[in-house]
N, CA, C and O atoms as a MOPAC input file, in Angstrom:
PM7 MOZYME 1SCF
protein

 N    -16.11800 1    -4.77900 1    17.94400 1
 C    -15.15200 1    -5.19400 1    16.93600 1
 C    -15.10200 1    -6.71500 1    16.94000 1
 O    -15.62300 1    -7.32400 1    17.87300 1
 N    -14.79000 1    -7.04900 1    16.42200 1
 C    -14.80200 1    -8.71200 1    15.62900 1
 C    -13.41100 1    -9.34100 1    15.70200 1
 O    -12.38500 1    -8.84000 1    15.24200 1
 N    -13.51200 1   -10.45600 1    16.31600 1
 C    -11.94800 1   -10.45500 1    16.12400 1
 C    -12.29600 1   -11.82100 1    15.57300 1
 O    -13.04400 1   -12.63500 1    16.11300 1
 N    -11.31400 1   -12.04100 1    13.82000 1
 C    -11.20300 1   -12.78700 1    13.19900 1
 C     -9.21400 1   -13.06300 1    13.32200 1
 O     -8.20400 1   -12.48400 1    13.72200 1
 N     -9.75300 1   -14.65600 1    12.50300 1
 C     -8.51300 1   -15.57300 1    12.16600 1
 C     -8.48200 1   -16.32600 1    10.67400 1
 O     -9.31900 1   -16.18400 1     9.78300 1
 N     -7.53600 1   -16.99100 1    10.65400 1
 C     -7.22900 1   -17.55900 1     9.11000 1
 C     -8.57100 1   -18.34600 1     8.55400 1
 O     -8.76900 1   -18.58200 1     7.36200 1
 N     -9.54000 1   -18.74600 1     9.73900 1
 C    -10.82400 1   -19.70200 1     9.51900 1
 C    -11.93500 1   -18.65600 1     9.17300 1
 O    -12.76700 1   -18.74200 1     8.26900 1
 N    -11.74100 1   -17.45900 1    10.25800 1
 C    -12.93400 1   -17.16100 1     9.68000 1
 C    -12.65500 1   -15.09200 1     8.98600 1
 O    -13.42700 1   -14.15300 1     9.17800 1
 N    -11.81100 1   -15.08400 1     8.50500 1
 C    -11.94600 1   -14.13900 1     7.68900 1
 C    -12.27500 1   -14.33200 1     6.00600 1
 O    -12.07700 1   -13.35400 1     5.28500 1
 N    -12.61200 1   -15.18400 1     5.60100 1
 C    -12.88500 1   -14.98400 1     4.50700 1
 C    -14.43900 1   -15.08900 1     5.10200 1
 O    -15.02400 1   -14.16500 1     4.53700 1
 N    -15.22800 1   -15.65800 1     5.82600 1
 C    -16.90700 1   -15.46700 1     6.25400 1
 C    -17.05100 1   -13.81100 1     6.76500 1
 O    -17.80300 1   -13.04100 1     6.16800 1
 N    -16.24400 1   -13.39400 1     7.92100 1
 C    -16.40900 1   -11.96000 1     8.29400 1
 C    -16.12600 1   -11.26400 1     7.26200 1
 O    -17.21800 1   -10.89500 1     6.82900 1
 N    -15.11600 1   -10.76400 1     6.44700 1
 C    -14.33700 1    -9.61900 1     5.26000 1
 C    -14.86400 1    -9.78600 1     4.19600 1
 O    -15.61200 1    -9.00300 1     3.61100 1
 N    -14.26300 1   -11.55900 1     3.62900 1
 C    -14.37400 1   -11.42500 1     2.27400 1
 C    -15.53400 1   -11.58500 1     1.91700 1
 O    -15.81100 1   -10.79900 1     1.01100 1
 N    -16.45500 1   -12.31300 1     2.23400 1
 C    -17.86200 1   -12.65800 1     1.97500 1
 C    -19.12300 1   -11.51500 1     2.62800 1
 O    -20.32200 1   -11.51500 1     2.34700 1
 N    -18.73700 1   -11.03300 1     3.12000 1
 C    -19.54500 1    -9.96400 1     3.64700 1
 C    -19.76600 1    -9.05700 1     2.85200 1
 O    -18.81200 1    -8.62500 1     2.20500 1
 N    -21.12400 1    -8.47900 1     2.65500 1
 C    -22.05600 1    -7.53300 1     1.60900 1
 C    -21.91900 1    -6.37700 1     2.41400 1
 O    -22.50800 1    -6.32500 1     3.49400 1
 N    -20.97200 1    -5.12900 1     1.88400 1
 C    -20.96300 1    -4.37300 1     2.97400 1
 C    -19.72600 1    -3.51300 1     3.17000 1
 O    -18.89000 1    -3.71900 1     2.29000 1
 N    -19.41900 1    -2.72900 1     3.95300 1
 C    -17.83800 1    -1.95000 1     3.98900 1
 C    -17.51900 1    -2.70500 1     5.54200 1
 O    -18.25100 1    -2.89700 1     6.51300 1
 N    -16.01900 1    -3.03900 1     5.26800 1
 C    -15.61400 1    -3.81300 1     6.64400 1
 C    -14.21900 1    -3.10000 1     6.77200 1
 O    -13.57400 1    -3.01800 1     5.72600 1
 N    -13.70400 1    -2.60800 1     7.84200 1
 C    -12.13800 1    -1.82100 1     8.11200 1
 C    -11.47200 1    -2.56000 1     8.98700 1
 O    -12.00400 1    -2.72900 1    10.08400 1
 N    -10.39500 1    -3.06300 1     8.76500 1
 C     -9.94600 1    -4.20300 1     9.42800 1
 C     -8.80500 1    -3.72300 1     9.76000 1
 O     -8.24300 1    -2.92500 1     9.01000 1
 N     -8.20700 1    -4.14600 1    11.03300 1
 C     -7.21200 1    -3.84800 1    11.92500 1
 C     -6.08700 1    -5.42900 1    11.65300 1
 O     -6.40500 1    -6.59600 1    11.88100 1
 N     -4.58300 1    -4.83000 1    11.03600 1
 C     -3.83600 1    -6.08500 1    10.69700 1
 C     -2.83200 1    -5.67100 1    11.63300 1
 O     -1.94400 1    -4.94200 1    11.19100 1
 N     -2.80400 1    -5.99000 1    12.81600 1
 C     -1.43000 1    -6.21400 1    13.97700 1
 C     -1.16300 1    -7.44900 1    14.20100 1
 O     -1.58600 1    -8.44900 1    13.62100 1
 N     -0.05700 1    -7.29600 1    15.53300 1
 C      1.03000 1    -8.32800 1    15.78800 1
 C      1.06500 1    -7.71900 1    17.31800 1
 O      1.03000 1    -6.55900 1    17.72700 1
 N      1.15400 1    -9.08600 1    18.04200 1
 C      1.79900 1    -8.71100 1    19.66100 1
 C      3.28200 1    -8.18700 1    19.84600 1
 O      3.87100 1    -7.81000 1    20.85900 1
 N      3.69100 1    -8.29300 1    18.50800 1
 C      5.21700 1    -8.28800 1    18.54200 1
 C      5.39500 1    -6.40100 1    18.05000 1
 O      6.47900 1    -5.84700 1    17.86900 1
 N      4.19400 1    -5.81400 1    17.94300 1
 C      4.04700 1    -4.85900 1    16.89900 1
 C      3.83300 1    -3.25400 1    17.94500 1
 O      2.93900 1    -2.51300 1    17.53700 1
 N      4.40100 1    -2.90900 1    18.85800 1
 C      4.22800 1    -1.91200 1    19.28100 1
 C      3.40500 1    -0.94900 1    18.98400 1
 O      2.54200 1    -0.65600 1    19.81100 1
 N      3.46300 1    -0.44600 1    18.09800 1
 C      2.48400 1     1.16800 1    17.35200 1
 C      1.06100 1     0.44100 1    17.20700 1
 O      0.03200 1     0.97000 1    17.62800 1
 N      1.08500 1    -1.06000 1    16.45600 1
 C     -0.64600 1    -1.39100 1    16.83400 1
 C     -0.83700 1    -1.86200 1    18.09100 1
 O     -1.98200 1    -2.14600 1    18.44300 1
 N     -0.03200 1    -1.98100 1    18.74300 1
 C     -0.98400 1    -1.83200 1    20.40400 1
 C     -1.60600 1    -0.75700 1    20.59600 1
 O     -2.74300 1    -0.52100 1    21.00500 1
 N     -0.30200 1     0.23300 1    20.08300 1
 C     -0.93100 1     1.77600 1    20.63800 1
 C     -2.32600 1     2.12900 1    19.82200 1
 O     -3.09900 1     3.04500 1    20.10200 1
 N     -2.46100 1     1.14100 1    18.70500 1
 C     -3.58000 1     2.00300 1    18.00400 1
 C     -5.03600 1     0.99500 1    18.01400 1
 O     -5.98300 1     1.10600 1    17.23500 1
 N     -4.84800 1    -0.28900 1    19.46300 1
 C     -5.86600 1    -0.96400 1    19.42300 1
 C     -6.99300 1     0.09100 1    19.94400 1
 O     -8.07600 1     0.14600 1    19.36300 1
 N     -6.68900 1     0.96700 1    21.11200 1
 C     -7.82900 1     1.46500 1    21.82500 1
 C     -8.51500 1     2.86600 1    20.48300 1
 O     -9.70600 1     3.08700 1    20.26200 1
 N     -7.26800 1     3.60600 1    19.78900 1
 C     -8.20100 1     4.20700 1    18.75100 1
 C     -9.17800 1     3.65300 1    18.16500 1
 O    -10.36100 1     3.97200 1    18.28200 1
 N     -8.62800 1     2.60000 1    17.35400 1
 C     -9.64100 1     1.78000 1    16.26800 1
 C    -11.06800 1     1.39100 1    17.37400 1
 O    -12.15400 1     1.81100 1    16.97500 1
 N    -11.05300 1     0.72000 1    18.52900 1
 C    -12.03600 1     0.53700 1    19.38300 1
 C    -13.00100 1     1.70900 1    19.87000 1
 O    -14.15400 1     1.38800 1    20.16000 1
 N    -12.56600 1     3.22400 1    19.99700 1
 C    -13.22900 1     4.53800 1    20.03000 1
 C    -13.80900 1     4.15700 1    18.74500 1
 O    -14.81200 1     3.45200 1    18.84700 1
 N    -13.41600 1     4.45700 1    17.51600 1
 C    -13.94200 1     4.04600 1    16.22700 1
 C    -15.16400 1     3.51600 1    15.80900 1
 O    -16.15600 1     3.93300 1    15.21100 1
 N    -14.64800 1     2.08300 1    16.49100 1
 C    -15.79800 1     1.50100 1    16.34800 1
 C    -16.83100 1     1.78300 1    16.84400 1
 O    -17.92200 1     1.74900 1    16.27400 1
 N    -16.57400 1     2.16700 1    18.21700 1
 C    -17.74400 1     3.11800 1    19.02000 1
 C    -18.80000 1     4.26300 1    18.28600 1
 O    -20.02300 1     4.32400 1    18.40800 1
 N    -17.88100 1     5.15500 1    17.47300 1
 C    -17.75000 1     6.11700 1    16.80800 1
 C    -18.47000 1     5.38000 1    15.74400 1
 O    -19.62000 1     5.32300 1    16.17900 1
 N    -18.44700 1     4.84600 1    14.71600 1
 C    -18.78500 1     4.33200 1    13.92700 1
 C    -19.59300 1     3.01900 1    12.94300 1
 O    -20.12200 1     2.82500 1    11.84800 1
 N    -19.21600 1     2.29600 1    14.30500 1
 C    -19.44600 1     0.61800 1    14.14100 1
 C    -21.12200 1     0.62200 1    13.70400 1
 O    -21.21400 1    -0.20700 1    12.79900 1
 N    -22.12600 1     1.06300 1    13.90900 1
 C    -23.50100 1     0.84900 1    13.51800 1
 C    -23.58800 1     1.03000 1    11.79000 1
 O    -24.36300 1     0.48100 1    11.00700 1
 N    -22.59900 1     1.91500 1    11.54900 1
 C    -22.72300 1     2.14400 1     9.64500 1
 C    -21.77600 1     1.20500 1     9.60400 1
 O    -22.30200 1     0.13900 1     9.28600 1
 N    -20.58200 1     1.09200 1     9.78100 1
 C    -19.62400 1     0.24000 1     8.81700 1
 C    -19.22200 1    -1.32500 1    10.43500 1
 O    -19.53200 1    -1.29800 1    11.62600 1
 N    -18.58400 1    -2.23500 1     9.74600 1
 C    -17.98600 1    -3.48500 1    10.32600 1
 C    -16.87200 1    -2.91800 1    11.21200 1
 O    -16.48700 1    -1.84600 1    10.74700 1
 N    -16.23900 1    -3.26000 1    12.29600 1
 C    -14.87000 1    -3.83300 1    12.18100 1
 C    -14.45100 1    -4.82100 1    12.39900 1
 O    -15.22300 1    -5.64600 1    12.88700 1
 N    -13.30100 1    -5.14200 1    12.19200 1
 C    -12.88300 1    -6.12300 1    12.06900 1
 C    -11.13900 1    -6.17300 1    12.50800 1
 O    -10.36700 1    -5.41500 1    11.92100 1
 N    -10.71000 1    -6.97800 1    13.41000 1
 C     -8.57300 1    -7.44500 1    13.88600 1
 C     -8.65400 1    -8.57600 1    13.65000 1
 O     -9.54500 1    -9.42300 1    13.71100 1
 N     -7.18000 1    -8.53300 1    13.23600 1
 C     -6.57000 1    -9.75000 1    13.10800 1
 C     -5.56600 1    -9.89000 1    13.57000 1
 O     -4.96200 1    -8.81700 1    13.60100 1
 N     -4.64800 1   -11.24200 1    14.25500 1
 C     -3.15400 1   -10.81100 1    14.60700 1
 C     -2.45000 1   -11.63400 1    13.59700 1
 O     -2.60700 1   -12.84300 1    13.42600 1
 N     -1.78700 1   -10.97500 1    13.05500 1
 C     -0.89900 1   -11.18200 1    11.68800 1
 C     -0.21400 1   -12.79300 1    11.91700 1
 O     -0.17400 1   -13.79400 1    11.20200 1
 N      0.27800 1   -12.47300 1    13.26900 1
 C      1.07500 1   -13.62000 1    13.47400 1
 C      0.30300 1   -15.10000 1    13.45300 1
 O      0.94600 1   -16.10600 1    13.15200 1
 N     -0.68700 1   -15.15000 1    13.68900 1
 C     -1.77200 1   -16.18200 1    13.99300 1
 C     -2.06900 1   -16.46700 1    12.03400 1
 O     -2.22600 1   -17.61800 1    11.62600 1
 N     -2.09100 1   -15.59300 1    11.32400 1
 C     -2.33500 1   -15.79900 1     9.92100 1
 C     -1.39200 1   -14.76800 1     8.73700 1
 O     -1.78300 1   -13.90500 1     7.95100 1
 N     -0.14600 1   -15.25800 1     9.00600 1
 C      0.37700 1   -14.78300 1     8.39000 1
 C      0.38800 1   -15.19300 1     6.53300 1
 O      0.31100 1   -14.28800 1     5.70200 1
 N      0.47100 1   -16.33500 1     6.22500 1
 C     -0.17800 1   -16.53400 1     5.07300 1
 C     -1.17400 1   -15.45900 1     4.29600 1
 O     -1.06800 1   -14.79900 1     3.26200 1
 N     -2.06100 1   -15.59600 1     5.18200 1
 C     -3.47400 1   -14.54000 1     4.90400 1
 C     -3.02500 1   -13.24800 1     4.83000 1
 O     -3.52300 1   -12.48300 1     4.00500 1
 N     -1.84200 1   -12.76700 1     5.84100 1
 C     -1.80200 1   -11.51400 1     5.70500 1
 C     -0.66800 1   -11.04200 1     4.37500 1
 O     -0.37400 1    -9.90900 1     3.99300 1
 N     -0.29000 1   -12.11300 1     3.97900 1
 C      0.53600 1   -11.95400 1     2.63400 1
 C     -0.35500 1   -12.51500 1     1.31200 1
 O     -0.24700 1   -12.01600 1     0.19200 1
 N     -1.12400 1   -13.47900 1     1.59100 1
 C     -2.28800 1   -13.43100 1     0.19600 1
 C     -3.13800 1   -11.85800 1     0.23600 1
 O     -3.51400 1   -11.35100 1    -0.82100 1
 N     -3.35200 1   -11.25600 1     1.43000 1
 C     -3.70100 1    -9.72300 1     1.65600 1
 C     -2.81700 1    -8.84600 1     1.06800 1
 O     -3.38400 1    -7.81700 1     0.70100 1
 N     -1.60500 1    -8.87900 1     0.83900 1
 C     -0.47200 1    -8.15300 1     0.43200 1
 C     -0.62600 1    -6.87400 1     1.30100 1
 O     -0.90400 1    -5.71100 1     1.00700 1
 N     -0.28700 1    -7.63000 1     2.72500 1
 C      0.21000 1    -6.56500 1     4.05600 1
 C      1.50700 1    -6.49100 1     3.98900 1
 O      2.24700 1    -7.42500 1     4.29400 1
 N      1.92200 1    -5.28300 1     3.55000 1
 C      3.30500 1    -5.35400 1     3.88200 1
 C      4.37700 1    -5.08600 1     5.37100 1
 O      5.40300 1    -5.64900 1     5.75200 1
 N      3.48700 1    -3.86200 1     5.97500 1
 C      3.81000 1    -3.25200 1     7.05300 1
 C      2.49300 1    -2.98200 1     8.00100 1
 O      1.30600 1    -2.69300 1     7.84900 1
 N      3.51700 1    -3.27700 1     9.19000 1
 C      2.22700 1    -2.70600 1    10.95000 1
 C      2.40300 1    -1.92900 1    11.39000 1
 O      3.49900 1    -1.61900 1    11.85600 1
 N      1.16100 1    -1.12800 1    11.44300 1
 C      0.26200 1    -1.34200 1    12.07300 1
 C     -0.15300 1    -1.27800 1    10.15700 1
 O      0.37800 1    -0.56000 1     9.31000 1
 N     -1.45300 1    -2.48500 1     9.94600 1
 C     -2.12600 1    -1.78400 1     8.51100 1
 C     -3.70500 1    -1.90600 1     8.90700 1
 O     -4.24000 1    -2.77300 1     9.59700 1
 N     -4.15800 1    -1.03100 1     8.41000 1
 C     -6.00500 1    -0.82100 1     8.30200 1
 C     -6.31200 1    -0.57700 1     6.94100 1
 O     -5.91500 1     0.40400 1     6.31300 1
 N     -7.14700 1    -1.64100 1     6.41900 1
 C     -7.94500 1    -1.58800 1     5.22600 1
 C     -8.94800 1    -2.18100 1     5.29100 1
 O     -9.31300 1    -3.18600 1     5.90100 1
 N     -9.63400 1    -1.13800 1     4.25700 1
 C    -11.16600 1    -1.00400 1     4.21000 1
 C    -10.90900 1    -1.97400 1     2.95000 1
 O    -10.03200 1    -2.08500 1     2.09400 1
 N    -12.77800 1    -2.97400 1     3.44400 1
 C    -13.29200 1    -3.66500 1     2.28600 1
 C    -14.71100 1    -3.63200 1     2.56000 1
 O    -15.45500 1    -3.61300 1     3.54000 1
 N    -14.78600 1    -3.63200 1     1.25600 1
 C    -16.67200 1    -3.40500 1     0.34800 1
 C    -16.56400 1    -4.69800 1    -0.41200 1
 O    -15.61300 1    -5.29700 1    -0.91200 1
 N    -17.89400 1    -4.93500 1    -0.32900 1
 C    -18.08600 1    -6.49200 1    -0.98600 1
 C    -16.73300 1    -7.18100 1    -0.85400 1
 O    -16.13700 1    -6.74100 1    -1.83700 1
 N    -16.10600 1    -7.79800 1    -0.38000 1
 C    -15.06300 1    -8.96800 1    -0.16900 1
 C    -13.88900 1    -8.22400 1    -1.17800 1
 O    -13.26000 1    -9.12000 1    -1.74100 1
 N    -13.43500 1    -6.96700 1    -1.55000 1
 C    -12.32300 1    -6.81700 1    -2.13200 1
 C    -11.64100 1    -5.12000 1    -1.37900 1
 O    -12.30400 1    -4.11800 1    -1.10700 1
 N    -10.50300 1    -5.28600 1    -1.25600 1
 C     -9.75500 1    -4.40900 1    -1.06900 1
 C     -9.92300 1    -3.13100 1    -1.55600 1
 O     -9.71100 1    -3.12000 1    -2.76800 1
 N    -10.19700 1    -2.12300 1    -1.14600 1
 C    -10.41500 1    -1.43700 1    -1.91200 1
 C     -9.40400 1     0.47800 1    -1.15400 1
 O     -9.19600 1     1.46600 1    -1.85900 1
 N     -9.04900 1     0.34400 1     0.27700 1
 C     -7.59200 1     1.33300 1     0.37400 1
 C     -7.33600 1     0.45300 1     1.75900 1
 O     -7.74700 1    -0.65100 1     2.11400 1
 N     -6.42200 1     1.49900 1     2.41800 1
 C     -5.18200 1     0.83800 1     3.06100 1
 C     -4.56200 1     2.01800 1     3.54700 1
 O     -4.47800 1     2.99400 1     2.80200 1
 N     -3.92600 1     2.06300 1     5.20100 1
 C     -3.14800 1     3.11400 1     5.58600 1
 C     -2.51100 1     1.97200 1     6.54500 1
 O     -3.06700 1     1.29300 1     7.40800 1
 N     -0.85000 1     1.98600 1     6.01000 1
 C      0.36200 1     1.19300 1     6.79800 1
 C      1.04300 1     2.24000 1     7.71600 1
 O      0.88300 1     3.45700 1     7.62500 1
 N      1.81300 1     1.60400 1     8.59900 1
 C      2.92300 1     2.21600 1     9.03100 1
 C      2.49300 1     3.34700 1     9.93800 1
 O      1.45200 1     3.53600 1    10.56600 1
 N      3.92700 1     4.23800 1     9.78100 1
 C      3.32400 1     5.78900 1    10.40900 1
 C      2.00400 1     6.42300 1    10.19300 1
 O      1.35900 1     7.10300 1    10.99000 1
 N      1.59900 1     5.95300 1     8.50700 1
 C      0.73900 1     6.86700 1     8.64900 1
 C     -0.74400 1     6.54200 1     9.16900 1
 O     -1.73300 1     7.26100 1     9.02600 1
 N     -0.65300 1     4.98200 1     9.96700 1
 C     -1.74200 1     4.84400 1    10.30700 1
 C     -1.95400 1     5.63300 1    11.87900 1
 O     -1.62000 1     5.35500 1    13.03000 1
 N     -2.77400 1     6.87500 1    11.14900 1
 C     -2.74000 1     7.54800 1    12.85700 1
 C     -4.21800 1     7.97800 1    12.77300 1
 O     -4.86000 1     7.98100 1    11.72200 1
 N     -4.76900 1     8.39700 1    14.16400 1
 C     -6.21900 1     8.00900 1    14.44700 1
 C     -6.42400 1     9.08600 1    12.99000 1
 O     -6.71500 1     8.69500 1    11.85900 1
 N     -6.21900 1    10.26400 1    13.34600 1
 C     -6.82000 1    11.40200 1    12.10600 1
 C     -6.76700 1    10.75900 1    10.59500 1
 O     -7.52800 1    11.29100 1     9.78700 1
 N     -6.23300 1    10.04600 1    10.28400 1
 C     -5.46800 1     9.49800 1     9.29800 1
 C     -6.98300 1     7.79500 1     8.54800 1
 O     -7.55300 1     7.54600 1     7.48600 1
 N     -6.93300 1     7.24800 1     9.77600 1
 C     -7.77500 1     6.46300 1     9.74600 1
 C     -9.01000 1     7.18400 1     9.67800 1
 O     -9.56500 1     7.01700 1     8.59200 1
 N     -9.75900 1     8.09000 1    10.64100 1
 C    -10.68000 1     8.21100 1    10.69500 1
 C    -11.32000 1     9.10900 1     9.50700 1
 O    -12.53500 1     9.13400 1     9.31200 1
 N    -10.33700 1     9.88300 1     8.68800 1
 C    -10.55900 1    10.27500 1     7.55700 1
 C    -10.41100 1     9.20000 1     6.42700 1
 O    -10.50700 1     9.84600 1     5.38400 1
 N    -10.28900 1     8.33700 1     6.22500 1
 C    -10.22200 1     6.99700 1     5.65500 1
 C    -11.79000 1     6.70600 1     5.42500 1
 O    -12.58600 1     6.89100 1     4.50400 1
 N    -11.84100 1     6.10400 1     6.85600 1
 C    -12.99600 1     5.87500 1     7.31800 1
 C    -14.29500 1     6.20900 1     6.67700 1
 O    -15.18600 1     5.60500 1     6.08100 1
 N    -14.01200 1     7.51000 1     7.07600 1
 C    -15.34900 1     8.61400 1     6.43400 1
 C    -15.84300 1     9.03600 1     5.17600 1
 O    -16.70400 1     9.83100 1     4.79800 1
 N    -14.89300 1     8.12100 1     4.54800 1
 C    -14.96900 1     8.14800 1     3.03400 1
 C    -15.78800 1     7.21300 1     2.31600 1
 O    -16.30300 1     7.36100 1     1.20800 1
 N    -15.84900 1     6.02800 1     3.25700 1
 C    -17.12600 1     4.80500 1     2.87100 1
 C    -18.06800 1     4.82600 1     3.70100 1
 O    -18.71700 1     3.82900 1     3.38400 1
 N    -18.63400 1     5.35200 1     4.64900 1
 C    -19.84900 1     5.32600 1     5.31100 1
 C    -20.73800 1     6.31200 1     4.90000 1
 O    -21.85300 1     6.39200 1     5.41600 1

């Protein structure tokens, strides 16, 4: 997994030719702690077809509101540099993601 910041996510996400699923937490953010080691199985699981990609919100919060993140834990998938879904909150749970997931690879 990739861990990007306000410098270099528009080179990793937005500019990237490709499907990228990005992890938007906070140290302050309980439930994405709990869901760093899923997303990392994941990547395990997955990382040779698709990117990943964290960020910690707090470090780029700007970014994570030009993103229009509203709530943490959020994971969204991007293809060619645009947004394209998103699972916030509760419902980001591994089954939840990983059926996400499986929808662009």
């Amino acid at each position: 997994m990739v861990t990007v910041d306000k410098n270099t996510f528009e080179n990793e996400v937005l500019s990237y030719k490709g499907t990228v699923v990005v992890e938007f937490w906070s140290q302050m953010c309980e439930p994405c702690k709990e869901l760093l080691p899923v997303i990392e199985k994941l990547d395990e699981k997955y990382g040779h077809r698709i990117k990943f990609c964290e960020i910690d919100t707090k470090k780029a919060t700007r970014l994570a509101i030009k993103e229009k993140i509203i709530g943490l834990p959020a994971i969204a998938v991007y293809q060619n540099g645009e947004k394209i879904d998103e699972i916030i909150k509760e419902k980001a749970t591994k089954e939840n993601i990983e059926e996400m997931i499986k929808k662009y690879i």
